[in-house]
KOLFIPA-745904 format. One record per residue (C-alpha): y, x, z. Coordinates in steps of 0.2 Angstrom, whole numbers, plus 2048, in hexadecimal, padded with zeros to 3 digits. Layout:
N
<site py="Y" px="X" pz="Z"/>
...
REM end
This chain:
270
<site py="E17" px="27D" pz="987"/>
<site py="E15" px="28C" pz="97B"/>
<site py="E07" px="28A" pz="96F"/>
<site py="E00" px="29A" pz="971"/>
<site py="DF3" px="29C" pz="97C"/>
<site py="DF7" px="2A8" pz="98B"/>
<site py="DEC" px="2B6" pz="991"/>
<site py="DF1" px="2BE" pz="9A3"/>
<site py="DE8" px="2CD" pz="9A3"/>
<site py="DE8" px="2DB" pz="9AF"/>
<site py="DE7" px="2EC" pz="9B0"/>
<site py="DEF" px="2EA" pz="99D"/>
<site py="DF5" px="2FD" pz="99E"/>
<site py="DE7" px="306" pz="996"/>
<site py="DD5" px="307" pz="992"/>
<site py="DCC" px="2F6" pz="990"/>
<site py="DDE" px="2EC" pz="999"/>
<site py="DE8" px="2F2" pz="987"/>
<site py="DDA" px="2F0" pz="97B"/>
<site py="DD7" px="2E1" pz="981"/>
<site py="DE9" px="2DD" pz="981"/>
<site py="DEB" px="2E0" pz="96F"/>
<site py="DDC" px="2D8" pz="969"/>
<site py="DE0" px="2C8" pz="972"/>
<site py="DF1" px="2CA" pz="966"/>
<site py="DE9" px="2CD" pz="958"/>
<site py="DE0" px="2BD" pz="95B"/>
<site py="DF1" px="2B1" pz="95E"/>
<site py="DF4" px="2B2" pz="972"/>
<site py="E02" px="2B8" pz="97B"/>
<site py="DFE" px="2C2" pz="98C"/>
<site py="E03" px="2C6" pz="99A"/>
<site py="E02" px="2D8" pz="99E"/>
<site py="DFF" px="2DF" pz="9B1"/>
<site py="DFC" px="2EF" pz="9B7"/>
<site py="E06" px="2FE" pz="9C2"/>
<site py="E0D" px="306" pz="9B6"/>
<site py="E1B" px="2FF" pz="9AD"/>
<site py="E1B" px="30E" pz="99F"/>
<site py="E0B" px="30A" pz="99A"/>
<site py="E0E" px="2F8" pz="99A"/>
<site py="E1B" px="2FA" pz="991"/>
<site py="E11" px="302" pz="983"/>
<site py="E03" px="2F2" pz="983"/>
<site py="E11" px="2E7" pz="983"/>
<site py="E18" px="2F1" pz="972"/>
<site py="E07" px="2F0" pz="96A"/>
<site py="E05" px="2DF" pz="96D"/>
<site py="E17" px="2DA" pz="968"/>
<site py="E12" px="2E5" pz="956"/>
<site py="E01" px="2D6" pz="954"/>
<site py="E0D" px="2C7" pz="956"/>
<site py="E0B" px="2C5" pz="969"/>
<site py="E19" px="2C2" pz="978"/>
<site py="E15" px="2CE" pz="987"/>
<site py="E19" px="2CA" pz="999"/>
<site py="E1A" px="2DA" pz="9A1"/>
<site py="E15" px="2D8" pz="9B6"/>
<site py="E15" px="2EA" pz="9BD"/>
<site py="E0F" px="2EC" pz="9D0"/>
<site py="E00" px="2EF" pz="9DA"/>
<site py="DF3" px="2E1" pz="9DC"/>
<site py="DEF" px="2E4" pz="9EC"/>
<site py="DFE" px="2DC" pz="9F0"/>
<site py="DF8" px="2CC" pz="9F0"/>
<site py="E08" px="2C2" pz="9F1"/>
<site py="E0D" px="2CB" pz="9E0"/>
<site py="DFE" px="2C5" pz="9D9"/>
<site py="E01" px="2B3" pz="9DC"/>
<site py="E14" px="2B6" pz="9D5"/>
<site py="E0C" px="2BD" pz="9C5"/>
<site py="E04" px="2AE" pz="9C2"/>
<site py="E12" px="2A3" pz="9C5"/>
<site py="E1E" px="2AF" pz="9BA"/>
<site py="E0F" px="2AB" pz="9AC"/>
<site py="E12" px="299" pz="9AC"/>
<site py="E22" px="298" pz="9B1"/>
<site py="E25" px="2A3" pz="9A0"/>
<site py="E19" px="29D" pz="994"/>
<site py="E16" px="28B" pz="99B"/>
<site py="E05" px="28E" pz="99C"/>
<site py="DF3" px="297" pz="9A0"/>
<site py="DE5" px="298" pz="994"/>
<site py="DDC" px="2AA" pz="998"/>
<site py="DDB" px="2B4" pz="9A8"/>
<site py="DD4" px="2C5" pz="9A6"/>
<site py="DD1" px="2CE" pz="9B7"/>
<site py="DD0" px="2DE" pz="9AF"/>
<site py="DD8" px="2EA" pz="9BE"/>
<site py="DCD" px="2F7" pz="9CA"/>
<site py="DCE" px="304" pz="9D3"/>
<site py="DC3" px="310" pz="9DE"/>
<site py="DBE" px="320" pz="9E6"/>
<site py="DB1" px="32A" pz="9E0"/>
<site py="DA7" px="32B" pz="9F3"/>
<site py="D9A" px="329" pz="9FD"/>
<site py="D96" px="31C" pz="A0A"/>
<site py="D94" px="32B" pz="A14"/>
<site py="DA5" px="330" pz="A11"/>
<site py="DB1" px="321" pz="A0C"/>
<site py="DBF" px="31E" pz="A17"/>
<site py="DC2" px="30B" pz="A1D"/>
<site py="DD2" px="30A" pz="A12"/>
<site py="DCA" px="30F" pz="A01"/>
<site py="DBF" px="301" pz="A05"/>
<site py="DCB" px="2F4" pz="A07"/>
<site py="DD5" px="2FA" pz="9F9"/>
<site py="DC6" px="2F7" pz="9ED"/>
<site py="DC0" px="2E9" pz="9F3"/>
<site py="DD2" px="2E1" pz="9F4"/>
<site py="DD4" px="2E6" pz="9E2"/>
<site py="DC4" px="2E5" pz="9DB"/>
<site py="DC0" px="2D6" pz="9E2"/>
<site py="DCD" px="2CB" pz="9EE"/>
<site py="DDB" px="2CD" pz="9E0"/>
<site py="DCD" px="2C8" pz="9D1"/>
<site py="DCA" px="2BA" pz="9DF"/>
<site py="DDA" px="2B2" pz="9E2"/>
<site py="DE4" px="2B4" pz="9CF"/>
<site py="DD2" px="2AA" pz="9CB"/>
<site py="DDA" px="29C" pz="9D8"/>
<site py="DEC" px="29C" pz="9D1"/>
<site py="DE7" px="29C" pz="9C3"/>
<site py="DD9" px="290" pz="9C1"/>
<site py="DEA" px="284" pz="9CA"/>
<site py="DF4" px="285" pz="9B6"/>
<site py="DE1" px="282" pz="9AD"/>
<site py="DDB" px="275" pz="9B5"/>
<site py="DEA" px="26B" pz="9B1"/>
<site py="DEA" px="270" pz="99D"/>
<site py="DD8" px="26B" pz="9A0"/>
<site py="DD0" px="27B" pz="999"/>
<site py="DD1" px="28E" pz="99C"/>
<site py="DC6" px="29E" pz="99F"/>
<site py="DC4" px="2AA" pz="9AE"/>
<site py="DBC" px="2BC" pz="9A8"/>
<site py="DB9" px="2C6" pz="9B3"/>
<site py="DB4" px="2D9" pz="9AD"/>
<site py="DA7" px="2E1" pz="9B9"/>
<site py="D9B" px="2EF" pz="9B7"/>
<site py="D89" px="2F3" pz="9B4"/>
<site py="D8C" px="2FD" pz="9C2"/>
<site py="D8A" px="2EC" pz="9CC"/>
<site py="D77" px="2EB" pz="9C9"/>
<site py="D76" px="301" pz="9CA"/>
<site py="D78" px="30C" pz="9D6"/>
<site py="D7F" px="31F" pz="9D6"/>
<site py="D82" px="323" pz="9E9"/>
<site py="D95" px="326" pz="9E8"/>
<site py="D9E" px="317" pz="9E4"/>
<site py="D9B" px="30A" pz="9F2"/>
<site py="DA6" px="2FE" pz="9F2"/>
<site py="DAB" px="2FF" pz="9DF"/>
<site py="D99" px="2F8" pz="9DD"/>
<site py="D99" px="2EC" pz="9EB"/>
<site py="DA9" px="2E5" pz="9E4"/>
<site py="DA1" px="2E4" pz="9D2"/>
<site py="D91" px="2DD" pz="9D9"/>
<site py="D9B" px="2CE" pz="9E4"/>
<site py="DA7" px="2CB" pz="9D4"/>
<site py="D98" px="2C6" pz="9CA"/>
<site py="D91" px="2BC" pz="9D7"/>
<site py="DA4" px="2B3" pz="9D6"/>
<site py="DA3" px="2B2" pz="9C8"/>
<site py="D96" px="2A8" pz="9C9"/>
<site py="D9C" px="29C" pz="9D7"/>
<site py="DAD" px="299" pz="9D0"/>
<site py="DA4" px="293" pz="9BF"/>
<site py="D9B" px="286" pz="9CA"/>
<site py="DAD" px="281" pz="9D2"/>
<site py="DB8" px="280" pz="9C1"/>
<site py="DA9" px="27C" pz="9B4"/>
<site py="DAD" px="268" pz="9B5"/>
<site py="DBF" px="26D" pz="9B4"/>
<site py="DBC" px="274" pz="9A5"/>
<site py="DBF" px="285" pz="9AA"/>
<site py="DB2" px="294" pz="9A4"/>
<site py="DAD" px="2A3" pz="9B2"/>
<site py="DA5" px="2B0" pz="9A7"/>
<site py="DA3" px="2C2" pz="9AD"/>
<site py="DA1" px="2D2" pz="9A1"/>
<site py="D9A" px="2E1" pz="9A7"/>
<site py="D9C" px="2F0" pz="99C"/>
<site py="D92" px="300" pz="99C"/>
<site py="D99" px="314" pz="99B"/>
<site py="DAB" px="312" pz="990"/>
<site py="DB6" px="31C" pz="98C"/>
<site py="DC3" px="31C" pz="997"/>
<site py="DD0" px="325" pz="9A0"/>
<site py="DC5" px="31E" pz="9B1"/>
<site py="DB6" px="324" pz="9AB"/>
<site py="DBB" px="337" pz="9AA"/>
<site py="DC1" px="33C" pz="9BC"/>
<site py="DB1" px="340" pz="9C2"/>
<site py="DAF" px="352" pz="9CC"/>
<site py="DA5" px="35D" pz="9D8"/>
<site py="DAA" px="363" pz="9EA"/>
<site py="DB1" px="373" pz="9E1"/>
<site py="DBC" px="367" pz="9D5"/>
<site py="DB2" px="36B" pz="9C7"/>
<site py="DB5" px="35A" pz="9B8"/>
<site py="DA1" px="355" pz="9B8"/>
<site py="DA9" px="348" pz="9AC"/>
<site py="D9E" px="351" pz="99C"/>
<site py="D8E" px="351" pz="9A5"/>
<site py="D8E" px="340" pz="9AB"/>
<site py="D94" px="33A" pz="99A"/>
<site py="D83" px="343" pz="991"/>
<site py="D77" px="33E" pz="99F"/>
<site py="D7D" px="32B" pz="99C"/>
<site py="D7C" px="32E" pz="989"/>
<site py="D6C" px="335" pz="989"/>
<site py="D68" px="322" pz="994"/>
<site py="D70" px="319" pz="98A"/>
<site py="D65" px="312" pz="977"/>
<site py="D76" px="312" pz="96F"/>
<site py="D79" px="326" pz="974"/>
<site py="D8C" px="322" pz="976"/>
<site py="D97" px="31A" pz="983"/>
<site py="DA2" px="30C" pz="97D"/>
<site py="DB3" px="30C" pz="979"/>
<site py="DC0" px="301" pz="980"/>
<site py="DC4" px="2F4" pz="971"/>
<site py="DAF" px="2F2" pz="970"/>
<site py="DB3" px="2E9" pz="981"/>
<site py="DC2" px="2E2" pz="97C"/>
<site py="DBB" px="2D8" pz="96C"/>
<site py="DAC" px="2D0" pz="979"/>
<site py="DBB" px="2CC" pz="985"/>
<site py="DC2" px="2C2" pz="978"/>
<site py="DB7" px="2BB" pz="970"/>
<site py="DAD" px="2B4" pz="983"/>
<site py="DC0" px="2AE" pz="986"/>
<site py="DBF" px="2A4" pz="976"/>
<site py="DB8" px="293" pz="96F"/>
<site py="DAA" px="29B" pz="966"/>
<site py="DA5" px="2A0" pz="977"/>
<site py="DA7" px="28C" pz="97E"/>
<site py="D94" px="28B" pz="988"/>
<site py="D95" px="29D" pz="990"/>
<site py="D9A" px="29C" pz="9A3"/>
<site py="D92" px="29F" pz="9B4"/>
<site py="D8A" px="2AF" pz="9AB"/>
<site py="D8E" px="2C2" pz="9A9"/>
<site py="D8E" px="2C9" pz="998"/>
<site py="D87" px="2DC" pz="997"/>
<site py="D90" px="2E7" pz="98A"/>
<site py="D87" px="2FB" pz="98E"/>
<site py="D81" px="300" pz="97E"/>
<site py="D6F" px="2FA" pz="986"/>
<site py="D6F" px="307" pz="995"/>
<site py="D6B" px="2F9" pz="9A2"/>
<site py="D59" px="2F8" pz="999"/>
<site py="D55" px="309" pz="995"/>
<site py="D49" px="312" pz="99F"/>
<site py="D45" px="324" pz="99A"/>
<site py="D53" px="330" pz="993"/>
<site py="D56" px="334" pz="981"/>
<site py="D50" px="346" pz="985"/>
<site py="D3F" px="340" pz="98C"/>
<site py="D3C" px="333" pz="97C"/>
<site py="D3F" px="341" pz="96F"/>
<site py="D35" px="34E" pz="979"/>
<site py="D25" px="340" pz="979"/>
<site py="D28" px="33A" pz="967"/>
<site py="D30" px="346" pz="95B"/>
<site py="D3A" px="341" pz="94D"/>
<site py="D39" px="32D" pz="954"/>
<site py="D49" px="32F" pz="961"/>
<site py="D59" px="339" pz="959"/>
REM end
């Protein structure tokens, strides 16, 4: 069995997925990088190679379920063990209920949620014979708040913390800890494809109105996520399971806007 503990970690291609990969290098595992695109993967897989780390690369589409599974299997097969699982992947349509069509539906959910599901159940197969492992699963705030275009992206994200906390009650006297982290606005390439009827990028706008919510006045970047992955997958984080961890620069709490505080108490809100 290799001594390195072993992350599978999808949607390891960009954003949070290769932060995350190279910071769980950094720290002494070896990954398992899955994604679409093998270009980008192959980048990941270089930046974790340059921390010390051995990259699996797994390119294909996981809502082709029976890839899934093999990806799994390739992970133990290759490094004779399981320690992480990181269900990092997403995807959506930026709709209304009004206007989604029954495929973008499925495709989310099956990828959002069905996918995160089932490599929780192969995987949890490899942990529960090593007699330890953790499952995170990276949701949204968006789960618990609302914007009117992104239906099934939120209902995914909402079940996946509710999963979350049903698979924690299954695996916990295995040994196995189910933790979900919901991240706020980050920087990321997911995060800037917003746009009007007329194509206009509303990417800016959206970006300022969620500053100006948000007491940190920034969106987070990608390795910010990436270091509270890690360290939730780690023993430091031995008694954290069946829970959701929120990392959105305080947005969830905040109820007035920046612009509204300063124009009520000058000089007390920059």
């Amino acid at each position: 069995m290799n001594e390195r503990p072993v992350v599978f970690l999808t949607g390891a291609s960009r954003g949070i997925g290769a932060a995350t990969a190279v910071e769980f290098a950094r720290r002494g595992y070896d990954l398992t990088l899955l994604a679409r695109s093998r270009g980008d993967l192959e980048k990941t897989a270089g930046r974790v190679r340059e921390e010390g780390g051995d990259a699996l690369i797994q390119c294909g589409d996981l809502a082709d379920l029976a890839f899934a599974e093999s990806a799994v299997h390739a992970t133990v097969d290759h490094f004779g063990r399981l320690d992480v699982l990181v269900n990092n992947a997403a995807w959506r349509d930026i709709v209304t209920m009004r206007t989604i069509s029954l495929e973008s539906w499925e495709k989310t959910l099956r990828i959002s949620l069905t996918a995160p599901a089932f490599l929780a159940k192969w995987s949890a197969v490899q942990m529960e014979k090593q007699g330890k492992g953790v499952i995170v699963n990276i949701s949204s705030v968006m789960s618990e708040r609302c914007s009117g275009f992104g239906p099934a992206y939120m209902a995914a994200k909402g079940a996946l913390d509710t999963l979350t906390y049903d698979l924690a009650a299954l695996y916990g006297p295995k040994g196995i800890r189910v933790v979900a982290v919901n991240p706020g606005a980050i920087v990321t390439e997911m995060s800037g494809d917003y746009e009007s009827d007329e194509g206009e990028n509303l990417t800016d706008m959206i970006r300022a109105t969620l500053e100006d919510f948000t007491p940190l006045r920034r969106w987070g970047q990608p390795e910010e996520m990436a270091r509270v992955i890690a360290w939730v997958s780690s023993d430091e984080a031995s008694y954290i399971t069946a829970t959701t961890i929120v990392a959105d620069g305080g947005i969830q709490r905040q109820l007035h806007p920046g612009a509204i505080q300063s124009r009520m108490f000058p000089g007390e809100f920059p």
